[in-house]
C-alpha positions in Angstrom: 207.1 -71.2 144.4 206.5 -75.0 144.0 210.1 -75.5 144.8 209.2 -74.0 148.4 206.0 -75.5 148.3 207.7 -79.1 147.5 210.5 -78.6 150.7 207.6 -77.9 152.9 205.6 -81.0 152.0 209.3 -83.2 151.9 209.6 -81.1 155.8 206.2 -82.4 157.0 206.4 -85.6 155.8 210.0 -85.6 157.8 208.2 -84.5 161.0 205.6 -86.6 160.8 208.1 -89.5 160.1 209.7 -88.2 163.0 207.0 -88.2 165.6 205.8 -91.9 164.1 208.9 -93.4 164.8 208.9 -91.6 168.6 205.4 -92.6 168.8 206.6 -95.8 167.9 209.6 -96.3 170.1 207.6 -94.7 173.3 204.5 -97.3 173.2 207.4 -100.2 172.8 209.2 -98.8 175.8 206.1 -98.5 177.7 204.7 -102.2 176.5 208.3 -103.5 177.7 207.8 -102.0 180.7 204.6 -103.1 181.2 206.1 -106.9 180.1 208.4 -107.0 182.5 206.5 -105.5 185.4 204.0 -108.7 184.5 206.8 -111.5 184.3 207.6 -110.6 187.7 204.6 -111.1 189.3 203.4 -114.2 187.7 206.9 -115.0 188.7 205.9 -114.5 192.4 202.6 -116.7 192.0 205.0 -119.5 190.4 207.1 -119.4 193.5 204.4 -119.7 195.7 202.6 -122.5 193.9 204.6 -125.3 195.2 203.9 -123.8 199.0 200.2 -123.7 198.3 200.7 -127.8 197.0 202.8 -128.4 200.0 200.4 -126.7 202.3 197.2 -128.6 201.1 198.9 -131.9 200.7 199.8 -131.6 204.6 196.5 -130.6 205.3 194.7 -133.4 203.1 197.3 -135.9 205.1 196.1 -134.4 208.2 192.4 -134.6 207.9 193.4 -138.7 206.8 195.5 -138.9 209.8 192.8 -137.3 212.3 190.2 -139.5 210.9 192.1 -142.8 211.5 192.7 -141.6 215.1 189.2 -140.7 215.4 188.1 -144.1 214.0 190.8 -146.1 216.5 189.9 -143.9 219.7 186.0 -145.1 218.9 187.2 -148.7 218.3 189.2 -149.1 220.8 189.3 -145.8 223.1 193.4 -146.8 224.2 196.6 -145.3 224.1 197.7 -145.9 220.7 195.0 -143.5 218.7 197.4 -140.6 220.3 199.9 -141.1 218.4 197.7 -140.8 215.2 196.1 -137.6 217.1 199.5 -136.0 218.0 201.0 -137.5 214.5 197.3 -135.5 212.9 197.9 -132.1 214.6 201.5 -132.0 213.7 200.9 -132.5 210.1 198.0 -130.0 210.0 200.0 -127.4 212.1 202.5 -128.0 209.5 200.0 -127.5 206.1 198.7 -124.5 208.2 202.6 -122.7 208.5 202.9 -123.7 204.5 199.5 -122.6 203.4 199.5 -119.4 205.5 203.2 -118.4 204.1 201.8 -119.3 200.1 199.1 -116.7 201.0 201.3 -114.1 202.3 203.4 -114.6 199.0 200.5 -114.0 196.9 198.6 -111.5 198.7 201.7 -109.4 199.2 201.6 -109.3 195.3 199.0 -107.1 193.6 199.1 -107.8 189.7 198.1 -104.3 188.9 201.4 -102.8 187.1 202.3 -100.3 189.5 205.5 -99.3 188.1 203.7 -99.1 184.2 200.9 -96.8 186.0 203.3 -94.6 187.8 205.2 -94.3 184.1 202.3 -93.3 182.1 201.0 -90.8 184.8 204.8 -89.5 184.2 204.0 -89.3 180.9 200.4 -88.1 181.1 201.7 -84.9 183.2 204.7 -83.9 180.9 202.1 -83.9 177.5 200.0 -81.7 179.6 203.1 -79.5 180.3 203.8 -80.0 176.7 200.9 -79.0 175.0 200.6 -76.3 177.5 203.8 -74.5 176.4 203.1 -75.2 172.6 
């Protein structure tokens, strides 16, 4: 009897080995998931970072350039202002394009982790299932 009673304790401690180490192995595939869901958005807001520095250093160069032409029209209300004017609206019609494409990158990006959500709900449904047939 304690022979029977021993195999039994040696086959629940073998289970529940068992369903730690799948236990285990599930939350690391699901953290790696998650992981690499992350690194490729922050990826994505990396790439765009240089756009958005692009974008306001054409803008910033702009509002300089517009306020010297604004300053020289005043002062001396000629021709050659215009070409700070024209030079002005280039540069801020160029910081515009830059910025507006760095906030399409980002905004096209949401960092909730879609793919790990959709995963767990997976997962969610078939322990339901599970625990429903048990």
């Amino acid at each position: 009897m304690t022979n029977g009673r021993f195999e039994n304790e040696r086959s629940l401690q073998g289970t529940l080995q068992e369903i730690k180490n799948e236990l285990k192995e599930f939350i690391q595939t699901r953290f790696e998931i998650f992981k690499k869901e992350m690194q490729d958005k922050i990826s994505a807001y990396k790439s765009a970072l240089p756009m958005a520095a692009a974008g306001l250093l054409l803008v910033a160069t702009a509002w300089f350039l517009i306020t010297g032409a604004i300053v020289a029209a005043i002062a001396l209300a000629l021709g050659w202002p215009l070409a700070f004017l024209i030079t002005g609206f280039g540069y801020f019609l160029l910081g515009a394009i830059v910025g507006w494409l760095a906030y399409k990158e980002v905004t096209s990006q949401s960092m909730k982790p879609e793919r790990t959500l959709q995963v767990l709900k997976q997962d969610q449904v078939w322990m339901e299932q599970e625990a429903k047939s048990a």
